[in-house]
N, CA, C and O atoms as CSV, one atom per row, in Angstrom:
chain,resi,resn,atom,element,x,y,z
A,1,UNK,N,N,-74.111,83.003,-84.748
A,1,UNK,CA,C,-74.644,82.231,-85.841
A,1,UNK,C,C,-73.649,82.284,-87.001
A,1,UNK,O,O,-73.104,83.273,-87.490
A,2,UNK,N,N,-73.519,80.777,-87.382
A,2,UNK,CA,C,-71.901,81.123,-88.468
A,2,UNK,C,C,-73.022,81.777,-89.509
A,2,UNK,O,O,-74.145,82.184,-89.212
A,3,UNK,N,N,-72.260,81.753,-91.082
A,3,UNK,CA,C,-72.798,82.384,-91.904
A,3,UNK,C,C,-73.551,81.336,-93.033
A,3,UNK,O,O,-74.417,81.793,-93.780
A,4,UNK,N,N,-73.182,80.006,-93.090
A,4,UNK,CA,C,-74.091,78.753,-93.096
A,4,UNK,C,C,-75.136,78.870,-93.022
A,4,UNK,O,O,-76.037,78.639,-93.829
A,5,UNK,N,N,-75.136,79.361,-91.732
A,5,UNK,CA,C,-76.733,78.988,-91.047
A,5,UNK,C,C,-77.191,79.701,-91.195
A,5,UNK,O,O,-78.381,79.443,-91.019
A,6,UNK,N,N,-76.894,81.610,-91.727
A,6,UNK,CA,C,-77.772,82.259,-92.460
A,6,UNK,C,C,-77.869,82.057,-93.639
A,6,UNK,O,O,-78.777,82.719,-94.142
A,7,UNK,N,N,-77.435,81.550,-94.192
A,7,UNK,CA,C,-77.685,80.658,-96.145
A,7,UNK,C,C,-78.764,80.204,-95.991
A,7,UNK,O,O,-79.635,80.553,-96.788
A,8,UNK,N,N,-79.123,79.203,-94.848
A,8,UNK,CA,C,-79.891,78.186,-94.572
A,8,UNK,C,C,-81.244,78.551,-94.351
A,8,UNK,O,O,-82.321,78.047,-94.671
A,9,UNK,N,N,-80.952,79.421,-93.809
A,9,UNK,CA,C,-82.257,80.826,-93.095
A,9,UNK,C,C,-82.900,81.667,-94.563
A,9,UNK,O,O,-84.061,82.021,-94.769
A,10,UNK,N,N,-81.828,81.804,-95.346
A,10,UNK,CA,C,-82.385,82.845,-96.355
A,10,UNK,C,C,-82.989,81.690,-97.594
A,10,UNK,O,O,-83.847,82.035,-98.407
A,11,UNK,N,N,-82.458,80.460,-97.574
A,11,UNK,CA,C,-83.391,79.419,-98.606
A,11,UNK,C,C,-84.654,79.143,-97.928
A,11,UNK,O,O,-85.587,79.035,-98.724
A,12,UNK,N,N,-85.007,78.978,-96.549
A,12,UNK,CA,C,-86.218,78.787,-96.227
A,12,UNK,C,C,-87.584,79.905,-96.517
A,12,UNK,O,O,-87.527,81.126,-96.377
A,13,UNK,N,N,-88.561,79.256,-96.870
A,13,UNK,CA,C,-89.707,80.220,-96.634
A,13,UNK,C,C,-90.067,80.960,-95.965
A,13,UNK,O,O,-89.434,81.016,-94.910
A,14,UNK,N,N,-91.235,81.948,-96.117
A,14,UNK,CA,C,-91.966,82.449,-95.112
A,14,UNK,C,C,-92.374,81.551,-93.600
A,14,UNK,O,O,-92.038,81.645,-92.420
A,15,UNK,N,N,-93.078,80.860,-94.220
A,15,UNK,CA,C,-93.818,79.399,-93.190
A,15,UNK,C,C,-93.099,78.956,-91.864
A,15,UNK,O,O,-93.371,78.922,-90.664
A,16,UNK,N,N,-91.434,78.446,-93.156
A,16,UNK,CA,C,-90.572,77.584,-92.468
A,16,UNK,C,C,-90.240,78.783,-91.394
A,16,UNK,O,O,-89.980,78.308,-90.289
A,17,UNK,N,N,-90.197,79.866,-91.427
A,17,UNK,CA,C,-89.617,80.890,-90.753
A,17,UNK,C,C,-90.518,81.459,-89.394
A,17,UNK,O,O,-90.168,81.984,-88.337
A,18,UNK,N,N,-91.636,81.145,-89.875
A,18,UNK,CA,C,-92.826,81.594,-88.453
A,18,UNK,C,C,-92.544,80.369,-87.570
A,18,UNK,O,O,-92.445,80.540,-86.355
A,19,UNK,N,N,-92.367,78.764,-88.269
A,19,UNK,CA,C,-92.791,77.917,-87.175
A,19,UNK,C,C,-91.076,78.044,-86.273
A,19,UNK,O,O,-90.926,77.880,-85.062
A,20,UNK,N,N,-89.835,78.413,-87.397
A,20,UNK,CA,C,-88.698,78.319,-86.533
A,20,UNK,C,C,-88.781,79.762,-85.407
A,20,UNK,O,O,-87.993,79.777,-84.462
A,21,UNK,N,N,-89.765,80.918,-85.588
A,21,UNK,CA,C,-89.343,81.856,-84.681
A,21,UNK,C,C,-90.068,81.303,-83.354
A,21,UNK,O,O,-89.581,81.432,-82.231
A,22,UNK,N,N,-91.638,80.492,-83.706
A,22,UNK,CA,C,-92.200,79.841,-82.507
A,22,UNK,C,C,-91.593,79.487,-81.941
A,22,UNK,O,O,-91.365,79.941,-80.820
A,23,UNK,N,N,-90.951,78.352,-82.524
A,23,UNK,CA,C,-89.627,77.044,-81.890
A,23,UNK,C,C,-88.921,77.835,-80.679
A,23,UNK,O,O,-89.034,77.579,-79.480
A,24,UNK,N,N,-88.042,79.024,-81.377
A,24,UNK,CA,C,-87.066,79.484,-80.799
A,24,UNK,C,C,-87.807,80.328,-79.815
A,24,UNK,O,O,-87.369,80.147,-78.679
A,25,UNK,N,N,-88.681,81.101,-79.869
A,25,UNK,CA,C,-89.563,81.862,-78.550
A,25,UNK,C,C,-89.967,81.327,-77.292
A,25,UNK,O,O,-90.063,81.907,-76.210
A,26,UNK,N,N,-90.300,79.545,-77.737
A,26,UNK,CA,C,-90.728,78.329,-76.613
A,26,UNK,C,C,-89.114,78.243,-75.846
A,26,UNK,O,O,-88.924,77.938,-74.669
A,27,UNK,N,N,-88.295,78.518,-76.625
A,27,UNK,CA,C,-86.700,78.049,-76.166
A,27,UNK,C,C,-86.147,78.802,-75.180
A,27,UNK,O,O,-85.427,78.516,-74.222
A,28,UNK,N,N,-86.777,80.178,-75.730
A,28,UNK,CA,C,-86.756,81.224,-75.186
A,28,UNK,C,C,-87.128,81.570,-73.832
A,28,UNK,O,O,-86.403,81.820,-72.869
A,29,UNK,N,N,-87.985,81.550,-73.898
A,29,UNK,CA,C,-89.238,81.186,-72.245
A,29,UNK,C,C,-88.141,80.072,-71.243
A,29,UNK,O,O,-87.327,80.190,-70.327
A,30,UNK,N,N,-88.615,79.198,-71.923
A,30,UNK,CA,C,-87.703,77.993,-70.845
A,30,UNK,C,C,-86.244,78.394,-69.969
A,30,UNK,O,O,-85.843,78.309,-68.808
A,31,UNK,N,N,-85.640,78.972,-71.541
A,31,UNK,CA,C,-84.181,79.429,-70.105
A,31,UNK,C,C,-84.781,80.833,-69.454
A,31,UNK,O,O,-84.095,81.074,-68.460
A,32,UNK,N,N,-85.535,81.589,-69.587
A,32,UNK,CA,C,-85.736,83.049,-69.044
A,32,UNK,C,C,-85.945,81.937,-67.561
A,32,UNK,O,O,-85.281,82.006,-66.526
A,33,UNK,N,N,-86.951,81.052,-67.837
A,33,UNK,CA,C,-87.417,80.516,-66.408
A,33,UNK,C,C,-86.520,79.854,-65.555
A,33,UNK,O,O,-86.515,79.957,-64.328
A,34,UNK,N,N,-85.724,79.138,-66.271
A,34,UNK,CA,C,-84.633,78.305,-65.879
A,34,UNK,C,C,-83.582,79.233,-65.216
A,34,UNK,O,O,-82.755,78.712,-64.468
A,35,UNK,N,N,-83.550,80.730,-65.460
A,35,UNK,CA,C,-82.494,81.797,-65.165
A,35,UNK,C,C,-83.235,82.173,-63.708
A,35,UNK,O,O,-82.670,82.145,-62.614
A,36,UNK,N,N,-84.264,82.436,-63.889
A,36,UNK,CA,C,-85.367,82.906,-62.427
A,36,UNK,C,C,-84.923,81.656,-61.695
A,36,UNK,O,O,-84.164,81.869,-60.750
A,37,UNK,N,N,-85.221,80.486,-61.925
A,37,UNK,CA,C,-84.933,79.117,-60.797
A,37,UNK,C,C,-83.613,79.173,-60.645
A,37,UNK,O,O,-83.142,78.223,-60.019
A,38,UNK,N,N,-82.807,80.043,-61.045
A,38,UNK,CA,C,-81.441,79.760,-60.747
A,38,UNK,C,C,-80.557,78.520,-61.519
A,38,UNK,O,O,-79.336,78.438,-61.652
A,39,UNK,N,N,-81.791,77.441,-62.050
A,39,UNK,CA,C,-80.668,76.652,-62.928
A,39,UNK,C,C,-80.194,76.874,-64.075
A,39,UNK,O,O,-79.717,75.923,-64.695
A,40,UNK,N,N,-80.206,78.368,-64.731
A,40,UNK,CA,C,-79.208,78.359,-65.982
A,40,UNK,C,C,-77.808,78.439,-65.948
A,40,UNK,O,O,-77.286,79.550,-66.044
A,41,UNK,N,N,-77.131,77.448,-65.828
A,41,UNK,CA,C,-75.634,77.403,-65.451
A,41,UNK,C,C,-74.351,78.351,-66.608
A,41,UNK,O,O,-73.170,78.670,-66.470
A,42,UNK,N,N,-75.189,78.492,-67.504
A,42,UNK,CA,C,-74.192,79.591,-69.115
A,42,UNK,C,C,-75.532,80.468,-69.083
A,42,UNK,O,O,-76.721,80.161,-69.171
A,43,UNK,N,N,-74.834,81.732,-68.914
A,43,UNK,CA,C,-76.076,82.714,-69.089
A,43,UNK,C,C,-76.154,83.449,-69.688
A,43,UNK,O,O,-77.162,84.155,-69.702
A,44,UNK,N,N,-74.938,83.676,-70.618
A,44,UNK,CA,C,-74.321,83.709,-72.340
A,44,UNK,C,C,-75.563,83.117,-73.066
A,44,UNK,O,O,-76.202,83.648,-73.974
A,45,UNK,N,N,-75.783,81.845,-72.448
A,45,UNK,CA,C,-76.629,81.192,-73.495
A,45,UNK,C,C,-78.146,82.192,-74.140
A,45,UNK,O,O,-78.479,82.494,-75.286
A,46,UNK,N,N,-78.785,82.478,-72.762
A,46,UNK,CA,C,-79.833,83.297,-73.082
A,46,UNK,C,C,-79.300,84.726,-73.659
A,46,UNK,O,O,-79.997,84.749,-74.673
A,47,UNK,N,N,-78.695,85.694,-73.703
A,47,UNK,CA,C,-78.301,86.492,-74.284
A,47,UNK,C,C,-78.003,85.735,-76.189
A,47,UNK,O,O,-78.677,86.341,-77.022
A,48,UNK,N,N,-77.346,84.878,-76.625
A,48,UNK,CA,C,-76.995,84.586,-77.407
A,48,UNK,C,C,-78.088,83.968,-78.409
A,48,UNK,O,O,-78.145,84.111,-79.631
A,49,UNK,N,N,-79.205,83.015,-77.299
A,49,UNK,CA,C,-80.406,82.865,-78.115
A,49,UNK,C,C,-81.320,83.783,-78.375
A,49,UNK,O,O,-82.346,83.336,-78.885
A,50,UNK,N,N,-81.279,85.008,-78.175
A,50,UNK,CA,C,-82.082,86.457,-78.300
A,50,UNK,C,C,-81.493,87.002,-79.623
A,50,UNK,O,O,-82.208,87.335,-80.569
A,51,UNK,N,N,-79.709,87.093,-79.629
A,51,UNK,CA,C,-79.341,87.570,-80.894
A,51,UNK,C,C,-79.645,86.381,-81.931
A,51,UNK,O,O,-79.802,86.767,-83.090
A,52,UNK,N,N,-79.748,85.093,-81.721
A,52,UNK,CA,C,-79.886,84.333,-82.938
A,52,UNK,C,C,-81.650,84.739,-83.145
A,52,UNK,O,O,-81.982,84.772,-84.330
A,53,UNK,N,N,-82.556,84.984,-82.330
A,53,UNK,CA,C,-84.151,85.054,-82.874
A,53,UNK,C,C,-83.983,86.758,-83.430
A,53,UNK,O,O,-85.006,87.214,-83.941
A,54,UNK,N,N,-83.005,87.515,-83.372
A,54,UNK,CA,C,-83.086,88.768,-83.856
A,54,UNK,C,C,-83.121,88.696,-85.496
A,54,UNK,O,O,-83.775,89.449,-86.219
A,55,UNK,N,N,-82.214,87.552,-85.949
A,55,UNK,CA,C,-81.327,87.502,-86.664
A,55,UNK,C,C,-82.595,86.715,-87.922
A,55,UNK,O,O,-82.949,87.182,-89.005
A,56,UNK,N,N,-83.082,85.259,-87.175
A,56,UNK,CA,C,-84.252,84.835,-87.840
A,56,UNK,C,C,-85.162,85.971,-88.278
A,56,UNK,O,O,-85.144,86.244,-89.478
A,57,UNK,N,N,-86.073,86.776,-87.355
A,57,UNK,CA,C,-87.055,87.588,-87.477
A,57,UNK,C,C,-86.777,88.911,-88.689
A,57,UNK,O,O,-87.616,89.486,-89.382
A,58,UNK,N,N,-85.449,89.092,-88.629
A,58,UNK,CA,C,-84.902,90.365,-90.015
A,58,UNK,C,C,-85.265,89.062,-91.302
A,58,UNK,O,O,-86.203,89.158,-92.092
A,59,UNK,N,N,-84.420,88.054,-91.266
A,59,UNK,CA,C,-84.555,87.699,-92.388
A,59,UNK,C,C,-86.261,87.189,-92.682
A,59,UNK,O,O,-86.618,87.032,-93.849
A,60,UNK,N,N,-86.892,87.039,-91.947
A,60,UNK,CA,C,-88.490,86.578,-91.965
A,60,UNK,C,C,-89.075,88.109,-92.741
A,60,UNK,O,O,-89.685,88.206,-93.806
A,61,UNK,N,N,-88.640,89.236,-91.775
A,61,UNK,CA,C,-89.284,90.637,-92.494
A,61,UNK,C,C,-88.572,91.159,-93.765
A,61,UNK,O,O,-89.254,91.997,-94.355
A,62,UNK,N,N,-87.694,90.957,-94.188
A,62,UNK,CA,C,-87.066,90.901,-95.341
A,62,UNK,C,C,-87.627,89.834,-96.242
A,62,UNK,O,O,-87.825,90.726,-97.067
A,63,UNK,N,N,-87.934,89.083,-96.668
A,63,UNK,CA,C,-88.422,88.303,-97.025
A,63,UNK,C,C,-89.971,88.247,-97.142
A,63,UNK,O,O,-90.565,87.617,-98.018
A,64,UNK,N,N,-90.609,89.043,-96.069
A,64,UNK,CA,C,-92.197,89.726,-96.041
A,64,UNK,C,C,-92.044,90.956,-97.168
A,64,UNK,O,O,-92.828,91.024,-98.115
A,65,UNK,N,N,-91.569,91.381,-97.084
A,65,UNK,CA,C,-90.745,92.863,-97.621
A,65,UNK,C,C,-90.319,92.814,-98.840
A,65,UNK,O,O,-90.267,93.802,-99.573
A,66,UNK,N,N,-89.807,91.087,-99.326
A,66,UNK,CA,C,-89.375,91.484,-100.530
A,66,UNK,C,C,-88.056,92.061,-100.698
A,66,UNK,O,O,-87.740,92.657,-101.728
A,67,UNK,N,N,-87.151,91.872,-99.545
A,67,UNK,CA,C,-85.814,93.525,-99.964
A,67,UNK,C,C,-84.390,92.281,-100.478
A,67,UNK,O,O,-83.295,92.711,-100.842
């Protein structure tokens, strides 16, 4: 995740931040399944979308938190 896109992350709300961790959890699921069927062809990808929902969810609890 460049550092943009955590700017972008830290101007959004609480709100905006629950419906983007949903988003990304549904995203989530799909390649886990897509990896079981054998069609995830980059499997980087799922590793990489785990560190980007790590990354959302700190700044969501930081932001719960106040820090």
């Amino acid at each position: 995740m460049k550092k943009n896109q955590k700017k972008e992350l830290h101007q959004k709300n609480n709100e905006e931040l629950k419906q983007l961790i949903g988003k990304m959890n549904e995203e989530l699921v799909k390649l886990k399944m897509e990896k079981q069927a054998g069609k995830l062809k980059n499997v980087r990808l799922l590793e990489r979308k785990k560190h980007e929902l790590a990354i959302v969810k700190t700044i969501f609890k930081e932001k719960e938190l106040n820090l």
